[in-house]
N, C-alpha and C positions, 0 to 999 in steps of 0.2 A: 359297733361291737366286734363285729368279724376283724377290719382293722387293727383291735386292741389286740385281738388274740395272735393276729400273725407276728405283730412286733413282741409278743411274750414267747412264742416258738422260736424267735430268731437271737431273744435276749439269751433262751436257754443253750441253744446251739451254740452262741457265741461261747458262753458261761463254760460248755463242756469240753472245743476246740481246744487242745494240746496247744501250748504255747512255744512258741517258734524259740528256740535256741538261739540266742545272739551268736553270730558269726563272730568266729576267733581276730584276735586283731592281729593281722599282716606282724611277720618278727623283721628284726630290721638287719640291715646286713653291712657290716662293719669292714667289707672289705677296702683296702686301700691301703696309702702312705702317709704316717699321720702325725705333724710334727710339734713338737712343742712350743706355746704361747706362754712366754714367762714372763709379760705382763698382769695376765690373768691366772696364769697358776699359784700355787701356793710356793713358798721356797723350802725344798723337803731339807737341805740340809738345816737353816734356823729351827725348824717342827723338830728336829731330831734332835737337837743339841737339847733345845728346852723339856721335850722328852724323859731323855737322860738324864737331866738332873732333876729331873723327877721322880726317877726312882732310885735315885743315889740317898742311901740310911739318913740318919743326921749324925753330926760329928758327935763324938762322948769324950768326954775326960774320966781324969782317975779309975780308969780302969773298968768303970761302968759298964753294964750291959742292958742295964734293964729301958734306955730308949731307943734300940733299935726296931727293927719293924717284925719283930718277932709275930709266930703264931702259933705258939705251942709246940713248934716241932724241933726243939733241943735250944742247948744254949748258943752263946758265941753272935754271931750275925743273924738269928731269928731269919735265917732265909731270906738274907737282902743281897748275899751272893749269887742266887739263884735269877733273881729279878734284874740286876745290873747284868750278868752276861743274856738275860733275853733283849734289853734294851740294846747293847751295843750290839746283837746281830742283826739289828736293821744301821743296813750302812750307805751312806750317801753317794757311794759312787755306783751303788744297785738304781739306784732313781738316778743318776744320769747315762746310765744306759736305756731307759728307757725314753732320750726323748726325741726320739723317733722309733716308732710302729708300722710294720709293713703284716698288715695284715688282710689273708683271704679265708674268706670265710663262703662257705656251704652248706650249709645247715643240711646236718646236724656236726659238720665239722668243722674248727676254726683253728687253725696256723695263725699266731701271734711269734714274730721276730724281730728283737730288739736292736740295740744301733750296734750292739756287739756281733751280732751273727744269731745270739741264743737263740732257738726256738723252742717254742710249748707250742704241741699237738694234743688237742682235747675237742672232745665231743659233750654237746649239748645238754645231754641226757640225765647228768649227774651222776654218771662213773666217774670214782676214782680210780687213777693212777698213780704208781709212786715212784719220783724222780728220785732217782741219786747223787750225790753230790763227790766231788773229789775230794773234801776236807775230810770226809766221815758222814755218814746217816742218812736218813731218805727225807723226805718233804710227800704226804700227799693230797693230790691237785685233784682237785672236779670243778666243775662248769655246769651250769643249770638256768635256767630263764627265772627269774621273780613275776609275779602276780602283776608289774608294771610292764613288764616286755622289756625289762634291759638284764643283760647279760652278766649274771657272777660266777666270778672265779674264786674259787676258797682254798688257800694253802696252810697247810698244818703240818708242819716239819715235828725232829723227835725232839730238838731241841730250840727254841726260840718262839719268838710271838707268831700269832695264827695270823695270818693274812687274807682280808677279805676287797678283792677288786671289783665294785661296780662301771661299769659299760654306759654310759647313756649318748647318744646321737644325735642330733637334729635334724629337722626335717627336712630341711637345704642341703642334709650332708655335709653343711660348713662348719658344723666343729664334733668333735669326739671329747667325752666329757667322761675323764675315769677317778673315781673316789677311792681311795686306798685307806681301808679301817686296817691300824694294825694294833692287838690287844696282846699283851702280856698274861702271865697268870693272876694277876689282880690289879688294880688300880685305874686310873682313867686310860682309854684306848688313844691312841693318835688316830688323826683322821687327816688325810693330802690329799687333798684336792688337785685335778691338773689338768685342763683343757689342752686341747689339740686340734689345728688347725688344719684342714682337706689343702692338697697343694691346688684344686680346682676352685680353690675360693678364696672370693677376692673382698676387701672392707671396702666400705662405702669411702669417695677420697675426701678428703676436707674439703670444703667450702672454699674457694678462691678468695682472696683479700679483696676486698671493697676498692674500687678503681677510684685516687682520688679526684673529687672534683675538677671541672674545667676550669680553668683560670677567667675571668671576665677580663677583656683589654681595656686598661686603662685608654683617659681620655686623650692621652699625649700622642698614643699611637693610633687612634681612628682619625686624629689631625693630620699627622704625617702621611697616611695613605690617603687622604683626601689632595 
């Protein structure tokens, strides 16, 4: 009896003990040189072309207006002008500036510098900043960790598609894995894919070719050396 009752004091105790917080999971750190695997990437300029003719109207005759991709907001192109210049401001030679990344990062700060020179300086936090551009207008840019522990970057310029870059790493540090969502004001989003490879890591080599067989000597020649 006495027995029973201590393991009912210790069930209680246990039942009222504050449950211990899981420990944060370690952030990962992106620094380095990181260069493009275009075996495994996606090809952003084919994603872009296909893109674009995806939000290109559909052709009309006789004067027609009534199939274009109207939405109530006047007549003439229903707003397919508006959607064809967001598609062509994502341009192909922006993604091959990127395919090399020299990046240091600090947390809560991260310097990402493209094969151009560009740099973006952003902090973790999810402040924005707003970059300028030379053609006209600003873009702006935050950084902030996802609920997964990989690193996004969100750009939203005044005029063109919103750009969302995910970060992901592996645990060897052998490759850098960045996913580029970029959406328009309506319609399907593109999504590029584009791995990158640590210049410290190395692929497994192939398998060397199978060494052929010994030849067995014929009878003519163990005669001869006899």
């Amino acid at each position: 009896m006495k027995a029973a009752i201590q393991i009912l004091v210790l069930g209680v105790r246990f039942a009222l003990t504050p449950a211990v917080a899981a420990a944060p999971l370690p952030l990962p750190d992106y620094s380095g040189v990181w260069t493009i695997d275009r075996e495994l990437s996606d090809d952003p300029s084919q994603a872009l072309k296909e893109w674009r003719d995806s939000s290109s109207p559909p052709s009309s005759s006789g004067g027609s207006h009534g199939h274009g991709r109207g939405h109530g907001h006047g007549g003439g192109g229903g707003g397919s002008a508006g959607d064809d210049a967001q598609a062509q401001s994502a341009d192909p030679r922006g993604f091959a500036a990127l395919d090399t990344l020299t990046i240091r990062h600090s947390e809560p700060e991260i310097t990402i510098v493209d094969a151009t020179g560009r740099e973006r300086r952003l902090t973790t936090d999810g402040k924005k900043i707003e970059e300028e551009h030379s053609h006209g207008g600003t873009t702006k840019v935050s950084a902030a960790w996802t609920e997964e522990g990989r690193l996004q970057i969100v750009s939203v310029p005044e005029h063109g598609p919103k750009w969302t870059e995910t970060f992901a790493i592996a645990a060897d540090r052998s490759q850098l894995i960045v996913t580029t969502k970029i959406e328009r004001s309506h319609g399907t989003p593109l999504t590029i894919r584009r791995v990158y490879d640590s210049p410290t890591s190395t692929r497994p080599a192939a398998p060397p070719d199978p060494a052929p067989p010994a030849s067995e000597p014929d009878d003519d020649s163990v005669s001869a050396r006899r």
